[in-house]
N, C-alpha and C positions, 0 to 999 in steps of 0.2 A: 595421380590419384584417380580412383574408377569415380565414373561420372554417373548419375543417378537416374535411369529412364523414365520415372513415373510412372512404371506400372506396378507389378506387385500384385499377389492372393489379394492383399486387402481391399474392404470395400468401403472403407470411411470416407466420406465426402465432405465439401462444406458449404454452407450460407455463405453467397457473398452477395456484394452489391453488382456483380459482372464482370467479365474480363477483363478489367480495367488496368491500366498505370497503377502499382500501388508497392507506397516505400513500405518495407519489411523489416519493424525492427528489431537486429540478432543481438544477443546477449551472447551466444556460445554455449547457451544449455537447452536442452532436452525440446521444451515448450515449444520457443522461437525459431528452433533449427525447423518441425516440423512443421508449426504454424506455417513456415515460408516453405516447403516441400509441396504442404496442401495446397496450397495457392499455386503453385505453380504447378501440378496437375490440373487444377483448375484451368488452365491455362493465362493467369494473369503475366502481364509484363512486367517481373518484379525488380527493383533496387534493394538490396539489404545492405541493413544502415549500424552499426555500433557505435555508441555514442562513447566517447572515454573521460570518465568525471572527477577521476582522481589524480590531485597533485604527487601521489609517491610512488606512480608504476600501477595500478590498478592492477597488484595481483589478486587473483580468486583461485585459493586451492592453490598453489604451485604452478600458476599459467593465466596469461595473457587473454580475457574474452576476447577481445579483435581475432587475434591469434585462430580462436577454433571457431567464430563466428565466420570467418574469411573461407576456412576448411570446408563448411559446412556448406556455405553458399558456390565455393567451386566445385562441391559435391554433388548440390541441387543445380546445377548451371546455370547460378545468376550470377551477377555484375554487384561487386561489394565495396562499399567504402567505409572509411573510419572520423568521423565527426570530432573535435576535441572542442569539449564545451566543460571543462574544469572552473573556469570563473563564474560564468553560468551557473551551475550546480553549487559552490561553495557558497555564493551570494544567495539563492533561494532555499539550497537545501540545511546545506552543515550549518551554516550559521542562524537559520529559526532553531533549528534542533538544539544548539548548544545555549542560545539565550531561550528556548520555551524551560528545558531544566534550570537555569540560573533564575529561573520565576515562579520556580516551585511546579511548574505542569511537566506534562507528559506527552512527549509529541506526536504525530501519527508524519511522518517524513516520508513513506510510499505515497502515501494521499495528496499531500502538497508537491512531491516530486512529480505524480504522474500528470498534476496539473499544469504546473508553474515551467515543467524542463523538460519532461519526455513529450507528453501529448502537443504543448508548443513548437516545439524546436522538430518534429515529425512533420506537424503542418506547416510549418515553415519552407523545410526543403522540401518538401512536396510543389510547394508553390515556385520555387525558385527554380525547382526539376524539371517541372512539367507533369508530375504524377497529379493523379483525382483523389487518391485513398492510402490511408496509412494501415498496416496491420500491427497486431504484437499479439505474443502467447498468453495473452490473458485471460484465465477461465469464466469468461462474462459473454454476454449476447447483445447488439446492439438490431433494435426490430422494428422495420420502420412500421406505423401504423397511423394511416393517414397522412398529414404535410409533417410528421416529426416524429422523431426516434425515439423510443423507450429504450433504457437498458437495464437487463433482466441476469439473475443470478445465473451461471453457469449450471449448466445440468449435473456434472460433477458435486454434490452439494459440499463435500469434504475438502475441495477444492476448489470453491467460489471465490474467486477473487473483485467480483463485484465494489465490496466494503470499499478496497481501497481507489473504487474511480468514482467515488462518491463528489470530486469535488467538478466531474466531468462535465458538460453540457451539450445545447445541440450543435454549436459549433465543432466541436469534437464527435459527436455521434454521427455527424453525417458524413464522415468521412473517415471512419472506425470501419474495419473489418478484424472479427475475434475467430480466427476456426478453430480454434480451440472449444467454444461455446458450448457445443453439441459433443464432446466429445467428456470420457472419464480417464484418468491420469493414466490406468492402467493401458488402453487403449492407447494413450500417445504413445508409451514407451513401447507398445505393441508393434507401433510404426515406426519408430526410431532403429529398433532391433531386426526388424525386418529388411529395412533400406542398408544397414549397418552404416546409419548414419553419423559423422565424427563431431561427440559433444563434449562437454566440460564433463569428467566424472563425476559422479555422486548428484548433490543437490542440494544446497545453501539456504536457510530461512535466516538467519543473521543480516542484520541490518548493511546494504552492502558497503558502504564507506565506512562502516565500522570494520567488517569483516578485511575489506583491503587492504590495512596499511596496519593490519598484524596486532590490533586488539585482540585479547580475550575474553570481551564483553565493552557494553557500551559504556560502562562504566570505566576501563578502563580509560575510553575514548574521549570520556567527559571528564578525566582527572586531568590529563593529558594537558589538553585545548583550557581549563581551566586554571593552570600553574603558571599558565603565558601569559596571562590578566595580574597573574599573581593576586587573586579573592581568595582568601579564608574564608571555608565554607560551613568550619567547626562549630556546635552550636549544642542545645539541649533533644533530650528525649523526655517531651512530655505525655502524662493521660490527657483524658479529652476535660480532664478540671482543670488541667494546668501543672499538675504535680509533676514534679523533676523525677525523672526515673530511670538517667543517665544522660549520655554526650553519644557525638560525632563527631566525624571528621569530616562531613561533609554534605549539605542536606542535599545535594544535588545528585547522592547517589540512590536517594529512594524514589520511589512510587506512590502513588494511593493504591492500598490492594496489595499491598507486597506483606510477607510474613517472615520470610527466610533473610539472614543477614541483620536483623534489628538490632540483637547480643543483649536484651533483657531476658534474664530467668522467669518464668511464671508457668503453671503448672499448666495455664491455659491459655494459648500463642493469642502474641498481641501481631496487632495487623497495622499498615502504617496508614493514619483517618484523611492525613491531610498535611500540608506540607506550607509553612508559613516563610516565604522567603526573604522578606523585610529583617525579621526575628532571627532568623535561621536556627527555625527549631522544628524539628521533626514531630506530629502530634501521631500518638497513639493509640488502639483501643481494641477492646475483644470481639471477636466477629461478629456478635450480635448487633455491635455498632456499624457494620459496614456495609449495611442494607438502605437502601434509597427507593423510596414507588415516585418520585418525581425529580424528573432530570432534566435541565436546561441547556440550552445550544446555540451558541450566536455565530456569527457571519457564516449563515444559512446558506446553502446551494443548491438549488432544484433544478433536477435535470432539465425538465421541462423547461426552464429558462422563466417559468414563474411561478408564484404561490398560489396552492389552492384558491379557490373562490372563497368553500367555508370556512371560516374560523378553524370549526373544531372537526378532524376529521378520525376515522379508527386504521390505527396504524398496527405494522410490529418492528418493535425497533432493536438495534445492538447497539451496542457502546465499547463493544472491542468487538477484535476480529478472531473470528473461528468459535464464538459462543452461539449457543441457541435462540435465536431472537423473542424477545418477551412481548406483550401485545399488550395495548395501549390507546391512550386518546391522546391525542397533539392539538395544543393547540397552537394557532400561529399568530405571532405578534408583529406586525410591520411583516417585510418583506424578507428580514434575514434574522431573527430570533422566536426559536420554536421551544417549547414547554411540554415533555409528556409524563402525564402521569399513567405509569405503568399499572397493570393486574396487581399483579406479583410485584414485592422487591425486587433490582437489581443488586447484584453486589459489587459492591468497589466503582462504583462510577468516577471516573478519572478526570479532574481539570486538563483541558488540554486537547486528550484522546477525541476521538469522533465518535457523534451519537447519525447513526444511518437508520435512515427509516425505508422499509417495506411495504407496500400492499401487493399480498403474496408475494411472487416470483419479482418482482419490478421495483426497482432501488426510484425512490422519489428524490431524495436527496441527504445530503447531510453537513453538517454544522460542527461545530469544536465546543466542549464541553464547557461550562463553567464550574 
């Protein structure tokens, strides 16, 4: 395979913290391959690391990420290994995700994965390596200012993946490099195309242990994993008075905020309000019902590694990812339960999902919904 010089017309650079040791971690797509291309222009001394988290062959697409993540890093000429941390992942990831749905929530499984098993298990071998710094393609900036790190939306705004390192802190930020940060998606494939760098084709937004072991949705993935408990999940469709206005087969396959899939006739779509999982009845109601100006969030995480000083500060916050952030007052109660009341309604705020708060460009922190 032809080996990659690091030159090239192009002139994208990157922020980092210095030539340093620093583990790279490849997935086999697009982001990753080049996040570790640009580092190693930079001239860091890189390890590129794939972690493998699935018990059933961890296929993506028809192929092996080890497989082109390995491609890639003998394409960049670095030094690659394959990590297998499947119990790991199972115990933190698949299994919140499958008991937050059998509780009636909604999970956010990137945000607790990149806490609890990517961002650990990075610093881990890093320390057992000898390396100073971890990277990954993730469209976020980590900036140090003063004795500690802020981290800030990716300049890509279409492509901010910020939301999901909300559970991050400075343990992690001081040893985070993103080259991706500065960079717009167009632009990485700009460099990927250029180098004719070898990645996974296409490009996956599916939850990826769903996607691996040959779901057609999470749903599938949660019938699946649910029929091995053997729980009956079957139950009523009610309005928000309690009126019966059908059945299920299973409350664990809806949402707060979901419209589609409900199967009541009504001239004007009912939206799913809320999800009773004791009961196991799905509650109902028309979209004027699914508007919220005050949203709550406990086991709070601020990057900063603490809470504001004031009580009440002026934030903008999300409560899913890839929506417009709304602006707000927070206020903070204790150390890890924050309260904001929005401008504006939100719609559909989801038990479970994550409420991330902003001032401007700078993710403060965030919490899991009640």
């Amino acid at each position: 395979m032809a080996r990659w010089e690091g030159g090239g017309k192009g002139s994208f650079t990157v922020k980092t913290k210095g030539h340093k040791k620093t583990i790279v971690a490849m997935s086999g797509g697009v982001d990753s391959s080049v996040a570790a291309a640009l580092l190693k222009r930079e001239g860091h001394d890189l390890l590129g690391v794939t972690f493998e988290m699935f018990d059933e062959g961890g296929e993506d697409r028809g192929c092996r990420p080890a497989e082109y993540a390995g491609r890639a890093a003998e394409f960049i000429g670095i030094p690659h290994k394959t990590v297998r941390i499947n119990d790991l992942f199972k115990k933190r990831v698949v299994s919140y995700f499958i008991e937050e749905y059998l509780k009636g929530r909604t999970p956010v499984p990137c945000a607790v994965c990149n806490k609890l098993v990517k961002f650990h298990e990075l610093i881990s071998l890093a320390e057992v390596e000898g390396f100073s710094f971890i990277a990954t393609g993730h469209y976020a900036r980590a900036v140090k200012t003063g004795g500690s790190y802020l981290l800030k939306k990716g300049v890509d705004t279409k492509r901010d993946q910020s939301f999901f390192l909300s559970r991050l802190g400075q343990d992690e930020l001081k040893r985070a490099v993103f080259p991706l940060g500065d960079l717009k998606k167009n632009e990485v494939r700009e460099i990927a195309s250029e180098m004719n760098l070898p990645t996974i084709p296409g490009e996956s937004r599916e939850i990826c242990f769903v996607s691996n072991v040959g779901n057609k949705s999470y749903r599938d993935f949660i019938e699946r994993e649910v029929a091995k408990s053997g729980v009956d999940g079957g139950g009523e469709i009610v309005d928000v008075s309690g009126r019966v206005l059908g059945g299920h087969d299973g409350y664990y396959h809806f949402t707060v905020g979901q419209r589609r899939g409900i199967g009541i006739p009504s001239e004007e779509p009912y939206y799913v309000v809320g999800i009773d999982a004791d009961k196991k009845r799905v509650v109902v109601g028309k979209r004027d019902s699914m508007y919220k100006r005050v949203v709550e969030a406990t086991d709070f995480s601020w990057v900063s590694g603490a809470r504001p000083v004031e009580d009440k500060i002026r934030v903008s916050g999300m409560i899913r990812y890839n929506q417009s952030p709304g602006f707000g007052t927070a206020t903070i109660e204790g150390n890890d339960r924050v309260t904001v009341k929005f401008d504006e309604p939100q719609f559909a705020p989801a038990p479970g999902q994550t409420l991330v708060l902003f001032n401007d460009d700078t993710l403060l922190g965030g919490g899991f919904i009640l």
